[in-house]
C-alpha positions as CSV (number, residue, x, y, z in Angstrom):
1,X,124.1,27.5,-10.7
2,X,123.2,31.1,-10.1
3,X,123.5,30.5,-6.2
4,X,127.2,30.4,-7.2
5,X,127.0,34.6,-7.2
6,X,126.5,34.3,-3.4
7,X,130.3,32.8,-2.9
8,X,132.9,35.1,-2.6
9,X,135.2,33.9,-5.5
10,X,132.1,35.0,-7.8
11,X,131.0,38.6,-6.7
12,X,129.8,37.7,-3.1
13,X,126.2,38.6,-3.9
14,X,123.7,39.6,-1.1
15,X,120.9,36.5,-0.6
16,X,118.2,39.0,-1.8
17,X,119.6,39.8,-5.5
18,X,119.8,36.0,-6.1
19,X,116.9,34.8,-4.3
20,X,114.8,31.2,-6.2
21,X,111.3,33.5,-6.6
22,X,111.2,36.2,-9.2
23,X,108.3,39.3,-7.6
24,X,107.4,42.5,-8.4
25,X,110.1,45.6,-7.9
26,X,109.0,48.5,-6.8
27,X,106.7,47.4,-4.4
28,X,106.7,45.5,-1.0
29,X,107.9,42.5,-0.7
30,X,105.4,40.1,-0.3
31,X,106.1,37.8,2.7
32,X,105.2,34.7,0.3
33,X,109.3,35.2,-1.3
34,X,111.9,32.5,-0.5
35,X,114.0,33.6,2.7
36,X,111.5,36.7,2.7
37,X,113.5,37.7,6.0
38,X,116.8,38.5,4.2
39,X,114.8,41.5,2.1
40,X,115.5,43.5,4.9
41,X,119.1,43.8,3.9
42,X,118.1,45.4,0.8
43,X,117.7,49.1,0.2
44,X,114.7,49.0,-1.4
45,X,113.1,47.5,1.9
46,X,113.2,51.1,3.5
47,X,112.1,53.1,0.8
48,X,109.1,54.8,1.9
49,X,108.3,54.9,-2.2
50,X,108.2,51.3,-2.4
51,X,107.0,50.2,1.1
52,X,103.1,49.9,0.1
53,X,101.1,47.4,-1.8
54,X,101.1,49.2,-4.9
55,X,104.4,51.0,-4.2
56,X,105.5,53.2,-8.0
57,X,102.3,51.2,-9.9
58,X,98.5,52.2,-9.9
59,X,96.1,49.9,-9.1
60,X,95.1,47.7,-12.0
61,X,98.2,49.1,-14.5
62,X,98.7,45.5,-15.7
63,X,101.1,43.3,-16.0
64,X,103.2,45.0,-18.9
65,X,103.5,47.6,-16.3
66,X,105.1,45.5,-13.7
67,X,109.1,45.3,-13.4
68,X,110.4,42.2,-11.9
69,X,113.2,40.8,-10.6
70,X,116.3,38.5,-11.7
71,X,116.7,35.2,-9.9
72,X,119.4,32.8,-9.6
73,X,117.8,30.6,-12.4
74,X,118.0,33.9,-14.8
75,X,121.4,34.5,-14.8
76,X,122.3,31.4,-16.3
């Protein structure tokens, strides 16, 4: 039902913020995410500070560390 926030009528929502896969923020995205290629519309894509691997995180900071992102399934 969350696919819904891509129509018009209900906010018009970019693919990436309501993308199937929940990943990491902050970091690259991995290749591995559903429709990987529409991350390039969003503007953390191009931010040099989350462009690498590790991106705002240090090596090995655990899970309870990690921020991650919404998907269509959460917003219900």
């Amino acid at each position: 039902l969350g696919k819904v926030l891509l129509h018009p009528s209900f906010g018009a929502l970019p693919q990436w913020a309501v993308v199937g896969d929940t990943f990491p923020v902050g970091c690259a995205f991995d290749e591995s995410n559903v429709h990987h290629k529409h991350f390039k519309d969003n503007p953390d894509f191009s931010n040099p500070e989350y462009s690498t691997k590790n991106g705002i995180y240090t090596q090995g900071c655990g899970l309870d560390s990690v921020l991650m992102s919404w998907g269509h399934d959460d917003y219900m």
